[in-house]
N, C-alpha and C positions, 0 to 999 in steps of 0.2 A: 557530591556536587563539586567539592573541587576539582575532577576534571575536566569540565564543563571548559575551562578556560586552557587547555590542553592544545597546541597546534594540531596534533593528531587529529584529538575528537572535534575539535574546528573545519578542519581540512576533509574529514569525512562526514563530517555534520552538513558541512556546505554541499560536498559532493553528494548525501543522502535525499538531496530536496528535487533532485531528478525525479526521485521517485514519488512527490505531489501529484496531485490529479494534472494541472494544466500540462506541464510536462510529458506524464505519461500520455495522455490524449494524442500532443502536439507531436509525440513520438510515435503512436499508433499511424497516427493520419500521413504522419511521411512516408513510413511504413507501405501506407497502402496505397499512398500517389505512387510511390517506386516501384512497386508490386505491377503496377497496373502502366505504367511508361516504360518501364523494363519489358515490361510483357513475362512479367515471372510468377504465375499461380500460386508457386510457394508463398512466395515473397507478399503476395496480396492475401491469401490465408492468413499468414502469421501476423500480416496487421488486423484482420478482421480480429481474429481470435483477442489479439491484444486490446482492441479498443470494447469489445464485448467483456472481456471479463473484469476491465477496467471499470468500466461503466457498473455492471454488477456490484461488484468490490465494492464503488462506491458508492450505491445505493442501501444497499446491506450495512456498512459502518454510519452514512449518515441514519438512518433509521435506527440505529443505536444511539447513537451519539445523541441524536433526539431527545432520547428520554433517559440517558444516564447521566449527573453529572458527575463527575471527580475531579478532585484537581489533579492540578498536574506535579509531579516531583517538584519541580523550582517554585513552584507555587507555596509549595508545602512548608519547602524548608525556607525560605524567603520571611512568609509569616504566622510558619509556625503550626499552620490549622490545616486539618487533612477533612474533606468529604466526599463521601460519598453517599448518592441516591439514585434511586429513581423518582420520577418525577409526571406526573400522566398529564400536565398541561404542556410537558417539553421541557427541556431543558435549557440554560444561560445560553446556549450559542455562544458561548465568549470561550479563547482560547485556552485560559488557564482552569479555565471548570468543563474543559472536554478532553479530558484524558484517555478514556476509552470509547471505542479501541484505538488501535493504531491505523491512521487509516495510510500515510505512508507504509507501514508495513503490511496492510492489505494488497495495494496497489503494484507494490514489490513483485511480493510473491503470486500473483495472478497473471502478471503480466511475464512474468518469468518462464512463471509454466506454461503460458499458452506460448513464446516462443518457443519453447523445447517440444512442441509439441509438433512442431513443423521444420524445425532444425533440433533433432536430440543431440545431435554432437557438443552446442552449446550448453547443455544442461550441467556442469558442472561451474562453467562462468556464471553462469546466470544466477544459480541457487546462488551462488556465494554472493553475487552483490543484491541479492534479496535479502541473505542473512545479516550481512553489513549493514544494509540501510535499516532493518530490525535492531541489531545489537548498539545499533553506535546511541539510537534514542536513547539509552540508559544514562549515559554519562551526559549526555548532552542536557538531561532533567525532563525533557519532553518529555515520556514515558516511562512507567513501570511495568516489569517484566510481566505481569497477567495483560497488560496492553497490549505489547507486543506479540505475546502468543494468541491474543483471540485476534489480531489483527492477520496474522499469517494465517490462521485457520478460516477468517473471513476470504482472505484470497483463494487459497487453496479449493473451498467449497464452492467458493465465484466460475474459477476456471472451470472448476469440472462439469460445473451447470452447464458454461458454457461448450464442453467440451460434449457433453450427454447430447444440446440439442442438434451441434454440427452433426454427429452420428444420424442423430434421426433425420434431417436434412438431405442429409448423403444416399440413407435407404429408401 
């Protein structure tokens, strides 16, 4: 937790909240206004894809998030007390008792993939500030490393859904 207060982890912790829902959304949808006033197919593909697997991603984490609660790392060490459950009436809804998953790092890597999926030349940019916006939650106390990985796994599985039904779409 000390480097929680790190300019680094500061400066990409700020930069990591791009990757929240409203954001990713409000980057989907420009996406697909420019796709479609450009007159560029690509370009309106890659925002569909994005705001589709977004959507997914997020539906998938909060349906978790629902019924797990954990705290969160700063939570933890702040006072001291770690839980986790499930819970079948839902869970706190409150920040610090929804640690998993990561839904920033769902949203990452979903929306990562479904651009590279329409521009692969990007996919080396992209994975990387997927993995960033994943790895910086650690220091920053948001997250513990099983958060993070089910959260990229929540993306990765989102995309492909998405990815599966554009195919069928197509045939």
């Amino acid at each position: 937790m000390r480097y929680r207060e790190n300019r680094v982890v500061r400066g990409l912790g700020f930069a990591s909240e791009a990757a929240d829902q409203p954001p990713l959304i409000g980057a989907s949808l420009a996406t697909i206004g420019a796709g479609m006033v450009l007159r560029r197919p690509l370009l309106l593909r890659a925002g569909l894809r994005m705001l589709a697997s977004e959507m997914v991603a997020t539906g998938i984490k909060a349906a978790i998030k629902h019924h797990v609660n954990r705290t969160r790392p700063r939570k933890m060490h702040k006072d001291g007390r770690y839980s986790l459950h499930g819970d079948r009436e839902g869970s706190k809804d409150e920040g610090p008792w929804n640690s998993f998953p990561s839904g920033h790092t769902a949203g990452a890597v979903a929306v990562s993939r479904a651009v590279t999926r329409e521009y692969p030349g990007v996919a080396p940019l992209a994975g990387l500030a997927a993995i960033v916006v994943g790895l910086i939650q650690l220091p920053r106390g948001r997250h513990f490393a099983s958060d993070v990985v089910a959260g990229a796994a929540i993306g990765a599985v989102s995309e492909a859904l998405v990815n599966a039904a554009a195919r069928r779409l197509r045939a």
